[in-house]
N, C-alpha and C positions, 0 to 999 in steps of 0.2 A: 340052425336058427330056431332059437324058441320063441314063440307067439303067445302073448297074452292077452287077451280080448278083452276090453270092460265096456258093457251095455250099461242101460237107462229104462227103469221102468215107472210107472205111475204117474209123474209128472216128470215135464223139462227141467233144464235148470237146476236139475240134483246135486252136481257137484260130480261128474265123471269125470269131469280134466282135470281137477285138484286131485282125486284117485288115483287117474291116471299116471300124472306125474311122480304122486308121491311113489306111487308103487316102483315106478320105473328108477326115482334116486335111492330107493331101498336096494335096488339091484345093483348101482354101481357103488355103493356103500361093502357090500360083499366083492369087490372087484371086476363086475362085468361090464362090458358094454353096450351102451343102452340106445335106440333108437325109434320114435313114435310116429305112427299115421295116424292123422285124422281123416274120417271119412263125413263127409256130410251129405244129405241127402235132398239138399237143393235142388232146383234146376242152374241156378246162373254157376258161368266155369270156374267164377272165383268169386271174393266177397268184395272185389273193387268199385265195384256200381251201386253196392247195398247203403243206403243210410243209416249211420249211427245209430240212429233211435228204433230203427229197424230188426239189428242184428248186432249190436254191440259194435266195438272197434274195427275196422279192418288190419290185420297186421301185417306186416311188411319183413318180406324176408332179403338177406343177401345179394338173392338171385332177382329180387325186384316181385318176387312174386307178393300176388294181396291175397291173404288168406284168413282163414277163421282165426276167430284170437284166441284159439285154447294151446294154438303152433306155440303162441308167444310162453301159453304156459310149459311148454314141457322146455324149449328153450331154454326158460330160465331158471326151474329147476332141475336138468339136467347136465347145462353146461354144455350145452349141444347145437349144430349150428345146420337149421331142415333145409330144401328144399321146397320147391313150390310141389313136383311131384310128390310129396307128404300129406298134402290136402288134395282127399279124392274127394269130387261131386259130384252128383249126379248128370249135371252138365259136361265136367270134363270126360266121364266113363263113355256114354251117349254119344260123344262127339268123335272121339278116338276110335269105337265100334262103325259110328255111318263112316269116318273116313275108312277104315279097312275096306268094308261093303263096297265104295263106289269104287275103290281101285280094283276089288275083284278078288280080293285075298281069300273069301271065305268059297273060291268057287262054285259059284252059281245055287248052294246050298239058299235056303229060306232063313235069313237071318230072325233070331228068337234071344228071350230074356235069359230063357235057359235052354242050352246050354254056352251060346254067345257073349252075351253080356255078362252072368257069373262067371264063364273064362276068364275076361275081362278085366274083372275086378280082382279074381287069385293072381291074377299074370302080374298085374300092377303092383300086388302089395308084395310079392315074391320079387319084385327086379329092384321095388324103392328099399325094402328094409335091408338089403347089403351093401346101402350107398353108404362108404366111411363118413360120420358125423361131425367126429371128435379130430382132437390135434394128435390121436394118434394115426390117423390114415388108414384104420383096419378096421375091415367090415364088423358090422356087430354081432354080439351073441346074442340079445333078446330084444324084441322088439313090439312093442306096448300097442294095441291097436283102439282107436275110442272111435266106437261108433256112435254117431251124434243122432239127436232125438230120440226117441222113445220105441222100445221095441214094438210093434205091434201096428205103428204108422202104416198107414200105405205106400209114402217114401221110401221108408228105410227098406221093403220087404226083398226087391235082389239083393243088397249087401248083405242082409240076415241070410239069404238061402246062399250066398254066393259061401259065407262062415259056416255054413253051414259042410258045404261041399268040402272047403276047405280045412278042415277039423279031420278028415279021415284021410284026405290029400297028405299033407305035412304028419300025420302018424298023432296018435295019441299023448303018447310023452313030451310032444314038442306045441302042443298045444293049449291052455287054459285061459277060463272064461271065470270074468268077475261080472256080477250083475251086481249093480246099484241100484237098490230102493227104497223105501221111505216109509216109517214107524210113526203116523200122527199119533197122539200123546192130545185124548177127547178128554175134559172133563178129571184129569189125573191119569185117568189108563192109556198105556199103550196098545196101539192095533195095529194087527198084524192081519187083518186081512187083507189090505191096498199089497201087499209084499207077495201072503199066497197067491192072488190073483194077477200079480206081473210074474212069477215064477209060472205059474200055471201056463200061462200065453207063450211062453221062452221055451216051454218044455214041448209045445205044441206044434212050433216051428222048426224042431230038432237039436237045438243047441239046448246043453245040458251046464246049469252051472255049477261049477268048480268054491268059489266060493261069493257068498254074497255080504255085501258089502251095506249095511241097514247105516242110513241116514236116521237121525232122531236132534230132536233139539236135547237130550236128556239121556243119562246112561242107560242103557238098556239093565231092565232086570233080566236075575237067570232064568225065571219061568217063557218070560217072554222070549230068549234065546232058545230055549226047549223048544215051544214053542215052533217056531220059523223052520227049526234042523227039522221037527218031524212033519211037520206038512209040507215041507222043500225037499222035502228027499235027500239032506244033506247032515252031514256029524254036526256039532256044537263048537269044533273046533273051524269050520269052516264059515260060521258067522262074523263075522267081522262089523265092530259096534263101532260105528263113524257119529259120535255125538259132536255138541257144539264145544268147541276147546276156544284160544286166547285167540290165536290165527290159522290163517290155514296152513303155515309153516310149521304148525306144531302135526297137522295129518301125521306124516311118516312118521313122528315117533311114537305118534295112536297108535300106529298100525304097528309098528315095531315092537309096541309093548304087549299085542297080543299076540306073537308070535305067526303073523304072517307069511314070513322066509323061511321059516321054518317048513311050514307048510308047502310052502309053492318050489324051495328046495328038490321035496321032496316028491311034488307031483310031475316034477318037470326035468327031475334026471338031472339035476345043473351040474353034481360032481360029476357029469360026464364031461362038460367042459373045460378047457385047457386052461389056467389061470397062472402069473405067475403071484412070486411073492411081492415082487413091486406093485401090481395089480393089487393085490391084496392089503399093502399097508396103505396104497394110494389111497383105497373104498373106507380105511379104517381113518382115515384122516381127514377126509371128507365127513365124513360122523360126529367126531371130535368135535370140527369146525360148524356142522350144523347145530349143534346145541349148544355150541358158545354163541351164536345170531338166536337163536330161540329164548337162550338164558337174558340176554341182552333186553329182549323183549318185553319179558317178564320181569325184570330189574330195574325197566328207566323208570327214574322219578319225574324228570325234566317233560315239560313237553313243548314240541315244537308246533306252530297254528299256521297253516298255510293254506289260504285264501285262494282256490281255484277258480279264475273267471273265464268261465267256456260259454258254449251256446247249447252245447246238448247234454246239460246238468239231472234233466230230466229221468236220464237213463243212464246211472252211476259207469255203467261196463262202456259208454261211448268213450270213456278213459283208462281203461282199463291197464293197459303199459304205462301208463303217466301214474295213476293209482302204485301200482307193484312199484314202481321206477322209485317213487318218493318213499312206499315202507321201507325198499330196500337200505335207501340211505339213511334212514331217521334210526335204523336198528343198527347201524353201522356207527352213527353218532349218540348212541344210547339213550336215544330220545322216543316219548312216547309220541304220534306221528295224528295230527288232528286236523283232518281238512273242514275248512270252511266253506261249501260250496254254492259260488255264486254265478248266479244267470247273468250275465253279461247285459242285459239289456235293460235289469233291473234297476243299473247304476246311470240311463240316460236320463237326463231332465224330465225328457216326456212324460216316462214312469211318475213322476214326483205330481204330477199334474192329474194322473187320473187313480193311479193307486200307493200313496203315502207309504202305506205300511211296510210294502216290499223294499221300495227306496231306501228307504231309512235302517231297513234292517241289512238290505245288499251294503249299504255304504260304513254300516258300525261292523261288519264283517273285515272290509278291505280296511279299515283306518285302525285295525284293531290286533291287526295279521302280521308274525311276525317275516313274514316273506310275500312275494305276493307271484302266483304263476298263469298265467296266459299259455293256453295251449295248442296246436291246431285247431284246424276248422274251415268249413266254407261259407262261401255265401255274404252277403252284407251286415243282415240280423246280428244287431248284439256287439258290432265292430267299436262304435263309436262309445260303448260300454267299457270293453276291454281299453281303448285308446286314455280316456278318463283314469280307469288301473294303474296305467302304464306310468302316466301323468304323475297321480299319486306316487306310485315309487321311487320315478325318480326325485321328487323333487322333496321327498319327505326323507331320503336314502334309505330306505326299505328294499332289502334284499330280493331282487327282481330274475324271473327266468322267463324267458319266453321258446317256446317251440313254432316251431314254422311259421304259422298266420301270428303268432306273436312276436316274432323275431318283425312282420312286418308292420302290425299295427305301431309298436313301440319306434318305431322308424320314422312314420307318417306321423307320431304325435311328436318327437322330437325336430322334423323339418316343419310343423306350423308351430312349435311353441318357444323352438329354440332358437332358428333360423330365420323365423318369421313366412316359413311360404306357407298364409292360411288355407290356400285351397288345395294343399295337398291333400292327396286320396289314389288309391289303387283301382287300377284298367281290370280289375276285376268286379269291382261294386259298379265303376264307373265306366264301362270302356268307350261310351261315344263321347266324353269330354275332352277339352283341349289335352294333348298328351305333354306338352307340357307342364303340369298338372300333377302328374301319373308319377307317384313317388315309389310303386310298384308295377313293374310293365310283367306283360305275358312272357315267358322265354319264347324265344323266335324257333326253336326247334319242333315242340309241341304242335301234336294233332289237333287241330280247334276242332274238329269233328264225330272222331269217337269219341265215348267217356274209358272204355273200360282197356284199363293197362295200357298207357298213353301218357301217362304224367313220367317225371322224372325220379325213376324207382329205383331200389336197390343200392348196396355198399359202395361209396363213391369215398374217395380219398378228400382230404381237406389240408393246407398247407399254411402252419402257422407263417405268419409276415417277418421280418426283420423288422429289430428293434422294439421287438414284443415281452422282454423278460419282466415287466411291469404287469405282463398281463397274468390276473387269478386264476383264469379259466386254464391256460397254458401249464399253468404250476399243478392246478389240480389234476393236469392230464399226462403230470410228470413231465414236464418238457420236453416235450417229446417236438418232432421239427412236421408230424403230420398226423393225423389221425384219421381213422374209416368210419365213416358211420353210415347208416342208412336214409333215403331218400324218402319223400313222395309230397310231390309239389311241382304245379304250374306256372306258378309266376314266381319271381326274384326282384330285388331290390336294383331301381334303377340305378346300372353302374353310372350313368349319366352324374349321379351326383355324390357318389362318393367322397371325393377331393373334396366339396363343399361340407359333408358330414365330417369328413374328419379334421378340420380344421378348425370344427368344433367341439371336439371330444370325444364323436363318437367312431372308437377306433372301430374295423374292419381287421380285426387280427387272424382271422382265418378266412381264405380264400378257395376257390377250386382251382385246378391244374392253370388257368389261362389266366389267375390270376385277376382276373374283372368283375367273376360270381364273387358275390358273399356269402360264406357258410357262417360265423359267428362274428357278433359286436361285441364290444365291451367299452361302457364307458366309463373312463379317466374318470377319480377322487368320489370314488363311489364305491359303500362295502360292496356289492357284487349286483351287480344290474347286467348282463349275459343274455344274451339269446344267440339262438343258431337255426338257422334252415333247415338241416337236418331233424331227423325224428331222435333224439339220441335214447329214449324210453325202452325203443325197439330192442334195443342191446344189452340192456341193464338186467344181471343176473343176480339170483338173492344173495349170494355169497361175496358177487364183486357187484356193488350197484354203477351204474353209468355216472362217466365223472360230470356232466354239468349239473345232474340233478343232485349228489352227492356235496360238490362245492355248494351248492344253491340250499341246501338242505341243512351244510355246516355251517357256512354265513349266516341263516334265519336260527339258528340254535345256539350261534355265541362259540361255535367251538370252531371255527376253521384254522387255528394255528395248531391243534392237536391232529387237524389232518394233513395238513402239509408236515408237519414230525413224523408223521405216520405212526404214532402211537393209539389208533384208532383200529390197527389191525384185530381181526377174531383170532383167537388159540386155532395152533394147526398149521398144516401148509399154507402157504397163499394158492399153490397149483394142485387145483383137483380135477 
């Protein structure tokens, strides 16, 4: 097993998991197989309790687990399917150590950071990274590791000395370290001191980088490359110049064009690895295929404007899989991809009453967009916003998606405006009102007491209905008679009224196993108005983007009968 480590120095927020990732599809581009931890250096055991605005997304894996959203990056450019044991925290390390301690494992010894909890942390990344990822079932040969926050925290400092231990553990050949840091560019010049002095602290800790990875808004000069190698203690060939490009889909082939693999080839022994030629033309076709999505990119004339009405707009990464989810498909339909994002709460009357300006601008955004998406969320804030949204597309037929809490507000605005029950509303915002009322009830199964890891998480099957070949969503998903997607949500559409919504048009074409949940609607004589229960963002990879966002993304851009021909394929394999 070979280990590639990439840190984070000077500031958060650099960009290690787009690194990350790309590094790790550069590996399977050459035929290997790739597998990534993240480590965070938290206390809580996962990111299930964290707010949005807090920490970005939580992401949702398979297994149900809630995790940082950087999993969701390697996921999706790797084509790889984690584990919750792939995000280690400081919480979950901590917690796994006292339970050993109280059962007695460590006998009677004085339990310590070191050498206890560094065990800890080597034990755990040595048993996760030969977990099979891929649909081949065979363990991997390299596996990407992003230690999260900034080296030199007081957080992060076991995981550093634990990489640290572990560096001489695993043997030198099977181990390197990328450090990511940042080139300000004052006044026209670049500085490079903020770089020596994370390098400094790195070397101080013991870990020694391999090569560094210089963020800058601007290409790096050669002096300033000079520069870096000789007070980093490192070649010129081992800088690696991460400037600002189109996307960040275009990273890997920054990195590709400096001759990175070359490099990390050769520091890492890889022709010792066993490869075959199928492996090898697999990696070359996967390449192919990334820079026909990259050319794609750079090519569309078209653009598609889609009107995002959330609640936590405030902090772009609170959507981060929804974000990825819709490039994926806009580069897929060779369209230039522009969201318009609006605060949900902006669009209620109230607003219009005490600040005009935002109203007026929320509402020429939505009536202006050529799609319009609602996406999860909790809480009340901002509902009656999105409900309005919802209003609007259907009744203007404006290419509509909704995700979970959208799948429900658009429910509740079609039984008060279609139906006529005005006082519909969700046992969520509302729960001590009549439940009759309650046009989304709680699921009965659910913990009302804990928060964390207690909703209904993880890959759950979905079973299209009979008598559904009318439905869009169904076609774009191939016709397929089920499909899996991932969870995470407490309450569900009161089956109570089903029969009553679809006798109105708004079909329930996909179901859970019993047949009473609702996973997706679709409503009759409308280009594409869709939601589903599920997360389906969670699954959307850049090479194959997720089909509802995909459909929702070709309906708002005029092209959906070029997706159902399937002449919208990228050059290359479809299976990489």
């Amino acid at each position: 097993m070979k280990y590639v480590v990439v840190s984070g120095g000077v500031i958060s927020g650099i960009g290690k998991g787009v690194l990350a990732s790309s590094t790790g599809m550069l590996f399977k581009t050459l035929g290997y197989k790739v597998t990534s931890i993240k480590i965070d250096p938290y206390m809580n055991i996962d990111a299930g309790t964290m707010s949005p605005l807090e920490h970005g997304e939580c992401f949702v894996l398979d297994d149900g687990g809630e995790t940082d959203l950087d999993l969701g990056n390697y996921e999706r450019y790797l084509n790889v399917t984690l584990t919750k044991d792939h995000n280690i925290t400081t919480g979950k390390i901590y917690s796994h150590v006292i339970q050993k301690e109280r059962k007695g494992d460590y006998l009677g010894k004085t339990v310590q950071i070191v050498p206890h909890l560094t065990n800890a942390i080597q034990d755990w990344i040595e048993r996760v990274s030969r977990i099979p990822v891929d649909d081949t079932g065979l363990e991997p040969d390299i596996c990407i590791i992003e230690l999260g926050g900034t080296v030199g925290d007081i957080e992060s400092a076991p995981f550093v000395e634990a990489l640290r231990q572990f560096q001489f553990k695993v043997g030198r050949e099977n181990f390197a370290l990328i450090h990511v840091s940042l080139v300000p560019v004052i006044h026209g010049e670049q500085k490079t001191k903020p770089t020596q002095a994370a390098i400094k602290d790195l070397r101080s800790l013991g870990l020694i980088p391999d090569m560094i990875a210089v963020r800058c808004s601007e290409i790096l000069d050669l002096p300033t490359i000079e520069k870096i190698a000789m007070f980093c203690h490192v070649g010129c060939d081992q800088v690696v110049n991460v400037h600002d490009v189109n996307s960040t889909y275009h990273v890997p082939l920054l990195l590709l064009e400096q001759k990175m693999m070359d490099y990390l080839t050769k520091r890492l022994h890889l022709n010792e690895i066993s490869i075959t030629d199928e492996d090898i033309q697999k990696g070359n076709q996967l390449l192919i295929k990334w820079k026909s999505m990259t050319g794609n990119y750079d090519e569309s004339l078209q653009t598609v404007k889609i009107a995002l009405v959330g609640k936590y707009t405030h902090l772009k990464d609170s959507y981060l899989s929804v974000i990825k989810a819709l490039e994926h498909s806009s580069m897929k339909c060779r369209n230039k991809l522009e969201i318009q994002w609006v605060e949900a709460s902006d669009l209620e009357p109230e607003t219009q009453e005490t600040e005009k300006d935002k109203f007026h601008a929320a509402w020429n955004k939505v009536s202006t967009a050529d799609g319009i998406l609602v996406p999860g969320g909790f809480g009340y804030r901002g509902t009656e916003g999105m409900i309005l949204a919802a209003k609007w597309a259907r009744e203007n037929k404006v290419p509509y998606l909704g995700v979970c809490l959208g799948l429900q507000i658009a429910t509740i605005e079609f039984m008060r405006n279609v139906i006529g029950m005005k006082d519909g509303k969700s046992a969520e915002f509302f729960p001590d009102t009549d439940p009759e009322s309650h046009v989304v009830v709680y699921m009965p199964e659910i913990d009302k007491e804990n928060m964390g890891g207690t909703m209904r998480l993880g890959l759950r099957p979905t079973y299209f209905q009979d008598n559904t070949d009318w439905s869009q969503i169904k076609k774009v998903y191939g016709n397929k008679d089920s499909v899996a997607e991932r969870h995470r949500h407490r309450y569900e559409i009161n089956p109570k009224l089903i029969t009553q919504l679809e006798e109105n048009g708004l079909m329930f074409v996909g179901r859970d196993e019993t047949g009473d949940r609702c996973e997706i609607f679709e409503l009759k004589n409308h280009p594409y108005y869709v939601a589903t229960q599920y997360h389906p963002e969670y699954t959307s990879k850049v090479l194959d983007p997720s089909k509802p966002f995909l459909g929702f993304v070709a309906a708002s851009a005029g092209v959906m009968p070029k997706l159902l021909d399937g002449s919208l394929e990228y050059e290359g394999s479809a299976d990489f």
